[in-house]
Phi, psi and omega in degrees: 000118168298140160242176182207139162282083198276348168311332193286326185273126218271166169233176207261133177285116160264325194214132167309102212083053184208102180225137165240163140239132172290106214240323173210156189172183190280331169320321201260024177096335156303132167243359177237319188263162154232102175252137157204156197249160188213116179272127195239113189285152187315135176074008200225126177199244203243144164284169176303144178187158169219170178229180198283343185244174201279165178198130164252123178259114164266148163268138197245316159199143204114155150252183191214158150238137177225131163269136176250095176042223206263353175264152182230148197238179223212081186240117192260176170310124174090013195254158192218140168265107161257126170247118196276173204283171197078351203244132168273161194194156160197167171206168179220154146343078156280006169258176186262354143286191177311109204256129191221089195263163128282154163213138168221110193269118180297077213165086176297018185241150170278120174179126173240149177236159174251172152311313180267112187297322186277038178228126174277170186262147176268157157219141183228095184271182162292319182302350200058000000 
C-alpha cells in the first residue's frame, strides 16, 4: 500500500506570499487526484482561473473570499467550497493571519488558465 510522508515535502513559492505544497499528484503515484495545500499571507491567494476538472478548495485555517463565477462566498476553517470544472473561480486572504486552503482536482496533473493574460497558465507535472 503507498504511503506519504508529507513532512518530506517541501514547499513551492507560487506567487509571492503564495507557498504551495504537493501532497498527491502523478508524481506520487496518483492517477486520478492532485491534492495540495497553499499558505497564503493576508490579502493574498489565486487570481480567477479555471481548470479543466471538478476541484473542491477547503479552508483549513484562516478566512477566505472565493469567488465562484459572479458569486462570492465567505469561508472560514472546516468550511468547503465545489467547484465545477470550467467555471472560473479564484480566492483571498481576507484575515489578518495566514490563510491555510487544501485543494483537491480530479486529475493528477495540476493545470490552471487564468483570466488575467499576464498570469501565465500554469502546469504542474512529472514533467515539472
Amino acid at each position: 500500500m503507498p504511503h506519504l510522508s508529507h513532512d518530506a515535502q517541501s514547499l513551492e513559492t507560487w506567487r509571492p506570499g503564495v507557498e504551495t505544497r504537493m501532497r498527491v499528484s502523478a508524481l506520487t503515484g496518483s492517477h486520478t487526484l492532485c491534492i495540495f495545500e497553499q499558505y497564503c499571507d493576508p490579502g493574498l491567494g489565486a487570481p480567477l482561473h479555471q481548470h479543466a476538472v471538478e476541484e473542491v478548495l477547503e479552508v483549513i485555517s484562516g478566512t477566505a473570499e472565493i469567488w465562484l463565477n459572479d458569486e462570492i462566498i465567505q469561508a472560514s476553517a472546516n468550511m468547503s467550497v465545489l467547484i465545477p470544472a470550467g467555471n472560473m473561480h479564484g480566492f483571498r486572504n481576507t484575515g489578518q493571519d495566514t490563510l491555510h486552503v487544501r485543494a483537491t482536482l480530479a486529475s493528477p496533473v495540476f493545470e490552471a488558465s487564468y483570466a488575467d493574460d499576464r498570469e501565465q497558465s500554469r502546469r504542474w507535472s512529472p514533467a515539472g
